[in-house]
N, C-alpha and C positions, 0 to 999 in steps of 0.2 A: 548496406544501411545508409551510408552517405547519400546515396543516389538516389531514394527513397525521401530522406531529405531534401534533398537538393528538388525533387519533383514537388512535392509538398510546397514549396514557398516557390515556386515559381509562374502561381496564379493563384483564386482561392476557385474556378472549375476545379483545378487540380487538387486543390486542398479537398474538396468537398468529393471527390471523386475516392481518393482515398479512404478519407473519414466513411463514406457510403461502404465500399467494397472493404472496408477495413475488418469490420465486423465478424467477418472469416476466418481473422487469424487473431491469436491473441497481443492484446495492447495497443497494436497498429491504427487502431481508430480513436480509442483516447488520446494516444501519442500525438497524433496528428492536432488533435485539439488542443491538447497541451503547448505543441511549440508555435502554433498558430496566436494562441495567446503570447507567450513569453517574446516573441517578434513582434508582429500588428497589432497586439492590443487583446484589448477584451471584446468591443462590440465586433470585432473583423472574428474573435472565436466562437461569436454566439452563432453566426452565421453558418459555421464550420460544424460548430455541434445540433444545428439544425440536422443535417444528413449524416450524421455521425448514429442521430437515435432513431431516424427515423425506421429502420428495418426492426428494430426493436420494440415500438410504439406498436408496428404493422404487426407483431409476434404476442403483443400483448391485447391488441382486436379480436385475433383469430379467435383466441381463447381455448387450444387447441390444446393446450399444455400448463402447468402450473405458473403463475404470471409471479411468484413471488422474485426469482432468481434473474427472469426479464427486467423487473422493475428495478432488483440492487444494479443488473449492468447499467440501466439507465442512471441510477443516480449516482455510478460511480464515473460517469462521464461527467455530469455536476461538478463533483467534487474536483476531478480534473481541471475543469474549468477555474472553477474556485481556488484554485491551490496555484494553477499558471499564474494567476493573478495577484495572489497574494506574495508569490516568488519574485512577478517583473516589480512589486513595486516594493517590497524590502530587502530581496537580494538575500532572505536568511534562512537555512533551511529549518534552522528552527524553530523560526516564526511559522513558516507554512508548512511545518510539521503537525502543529499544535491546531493552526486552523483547518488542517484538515481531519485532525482527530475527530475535533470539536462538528464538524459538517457529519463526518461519519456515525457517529453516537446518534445526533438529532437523525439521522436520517434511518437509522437502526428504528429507533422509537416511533419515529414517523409509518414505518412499515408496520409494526406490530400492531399501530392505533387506526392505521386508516385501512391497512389490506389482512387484516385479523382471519379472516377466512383463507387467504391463499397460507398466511404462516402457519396457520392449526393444520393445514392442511400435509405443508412439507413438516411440519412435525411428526402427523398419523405419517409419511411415508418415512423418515428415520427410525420410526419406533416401531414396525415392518422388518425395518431392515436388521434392526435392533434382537428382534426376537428371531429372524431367520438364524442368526448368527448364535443365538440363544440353543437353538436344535443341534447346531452341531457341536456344540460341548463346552463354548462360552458362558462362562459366569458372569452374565450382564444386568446390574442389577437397575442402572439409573436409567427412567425415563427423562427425557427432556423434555422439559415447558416449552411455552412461546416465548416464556422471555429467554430462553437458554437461543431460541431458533432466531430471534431476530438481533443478541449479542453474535451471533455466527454471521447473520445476514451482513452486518453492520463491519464485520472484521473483514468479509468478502470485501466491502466494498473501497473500506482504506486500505487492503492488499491491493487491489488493482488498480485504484488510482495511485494510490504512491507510486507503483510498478510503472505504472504508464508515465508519470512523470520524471520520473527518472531518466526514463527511456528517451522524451523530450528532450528533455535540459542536456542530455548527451548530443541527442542530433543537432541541438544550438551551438553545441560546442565544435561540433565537430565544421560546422557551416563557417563560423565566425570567430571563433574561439579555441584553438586547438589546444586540448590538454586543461581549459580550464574546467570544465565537471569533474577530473579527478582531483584538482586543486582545492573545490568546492566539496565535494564528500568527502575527502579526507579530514576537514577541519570539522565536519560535520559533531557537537557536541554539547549536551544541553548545560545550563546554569544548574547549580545545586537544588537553588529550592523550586524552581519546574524537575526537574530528576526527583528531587523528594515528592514530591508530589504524585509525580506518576508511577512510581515505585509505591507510595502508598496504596495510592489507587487501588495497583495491581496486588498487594498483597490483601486488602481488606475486601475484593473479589474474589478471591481462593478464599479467604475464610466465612464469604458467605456459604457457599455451598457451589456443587456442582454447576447450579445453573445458572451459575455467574460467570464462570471461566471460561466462557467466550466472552464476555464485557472486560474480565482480566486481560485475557490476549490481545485485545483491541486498546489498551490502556496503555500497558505491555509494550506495543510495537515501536514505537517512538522512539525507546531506548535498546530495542533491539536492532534498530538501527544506525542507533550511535555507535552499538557495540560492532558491526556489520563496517562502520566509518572505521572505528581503531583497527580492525583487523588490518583493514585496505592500506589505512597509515604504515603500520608496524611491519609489513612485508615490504610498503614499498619505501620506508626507511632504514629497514638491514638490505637494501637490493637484493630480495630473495628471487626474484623472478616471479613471472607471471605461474607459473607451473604448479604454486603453494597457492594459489587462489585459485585452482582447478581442484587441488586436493580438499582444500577447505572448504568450497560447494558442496565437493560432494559429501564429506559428513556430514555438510549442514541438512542436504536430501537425506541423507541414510539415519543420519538421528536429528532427526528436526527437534523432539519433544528434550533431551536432556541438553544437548546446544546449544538450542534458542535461550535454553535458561538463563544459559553461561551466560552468552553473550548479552541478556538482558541486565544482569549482574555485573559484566564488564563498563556495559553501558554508565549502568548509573555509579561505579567507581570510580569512572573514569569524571563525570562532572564534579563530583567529590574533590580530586587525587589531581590530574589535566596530568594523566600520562605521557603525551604528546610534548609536553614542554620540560616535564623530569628528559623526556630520552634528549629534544634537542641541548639541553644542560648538560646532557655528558656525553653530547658527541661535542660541543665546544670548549669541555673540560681537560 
């Protein structure tokens, strides 16, 4: 990954080379865009995100295939963008946590109002898949709307820009900075009333109804990242080793739906409570 890095910022061909051929693997191409920005700036990353969408621009021409899912990767590079930028110049991730919420939501909306035909569209094909599933012996009762498909669309897109930038501000660290991304996620933790907030949010989406709880989860994620930051503090506060954050992944995979809860729960407890500074009080106790 170093190396990768280290090729990346060693011209912007090479940036732009990646960013192109990135598109292959997953995150490798917003990444690229991400630390292009959080180095040289914003206009040297517009440049970079030029070739980063173009093969996906070229996928949304063809029109060979549903262009809704084209269009979230394209504006999840945006949001990359946007979020490098709001990181180099406040430094907080929970500043550019929220502005990247806030890009994602608009861009959810954006989809549903301008490409309404491709999202009705991957609706008919989940509510296909919906009743395939129906024949073999599932009790499935809820269709989903457009607004349930473009809350999903919109969650895609702050999963994989976040993802991507992450994955950035890592190879920054690792280039210039060693050890400070872990120093930065760990502290990762929002204020009360942005936590109340977003905790409302998410719970006054469950209680509309089903076809909101993608707009929930998208609301949701911010402090299930916080709660994703305490975990990473509290193991590498007791020195458990790396070995408990192999374990912990994997129930995060294996029960994403009752874990994510937790950990959205530890999150906003944790702005509440600032766990982080009860433990360092009683390890100087």
């Amino acid at each position: 990954m170093r190396a990768l890095a280290d090729f990346i910022m060693a011209g912007r061909l090479k940036a732009a080379l990646v960013a192109l051929l990135g598109n292959f693997l997953p995150l490798v191409s917003p990444a690229a865009v991400g630390l292009v920005v959080l180095r040289q700036g914003l206009s040297e990353g517009c440049l970079v995100l030029l070739w980063a969408v173009l093969p996906l621009v070229l996928l949304v021409n063809a029109g060979n295939m549903n262009s809704a899912m084209v269009w979230a990767s394209i504006l999840s590079v945006l949001v990359v963008l946007i979020g490098a930028s709001a990181l180099k110049q406040t430094r907080s991730w929970k500043s550019t946590l929220k502005v990247m919420l806030g890009v994602s939501v608009l861009s959810g909306l954006a989809m549903k109002l301008v490409l309404a035909a491709e999202v009705s569209a991957m609706r008919e094909t989940l509510i296909e898949m919906l009743r395939q599933l129906q024949q073999q012996g599932n009790t499935l009762t809820f269709e989903p709307s457009d607004l349930f498909i473009a809350g999903l669309l919109a969650w895609v897109i702050a999963l994989t820009a976040v993802a991507a930038l992450l994955l950035a501000r890592w190879w920054q660290s690792l280039l210039y900075n060693p050890g400070g991304f872990g120093v930065e996620f760990h502290a990762l933790r929002f204020d009360r009333f942005s936590a109340s907030v977003l905790f409302a949010a998410l719970m006054g989406c469950y209680l509309l109804g089903q076809e909101y709880v993608t707009w929930g989860n998208l609301v949701g994620f911010p402090l299930l990242l916080s709660g994703i930051a305490l975990v990473h503090h509290s193991i590498a506060f007791a020195k458990l080793g790396t070995r408990w954050l192999v374990v912990f992944y994997m129930g995060l995979v294996l029960l994403l739906g009752p874990l994510s809860s937790v950990l959205i729960g530890l999150g906003f407890l944790d702005s509440v409570m600032d766990f982080r500074s009860r433990l360092a009080a009683r390890r100087s106790s």
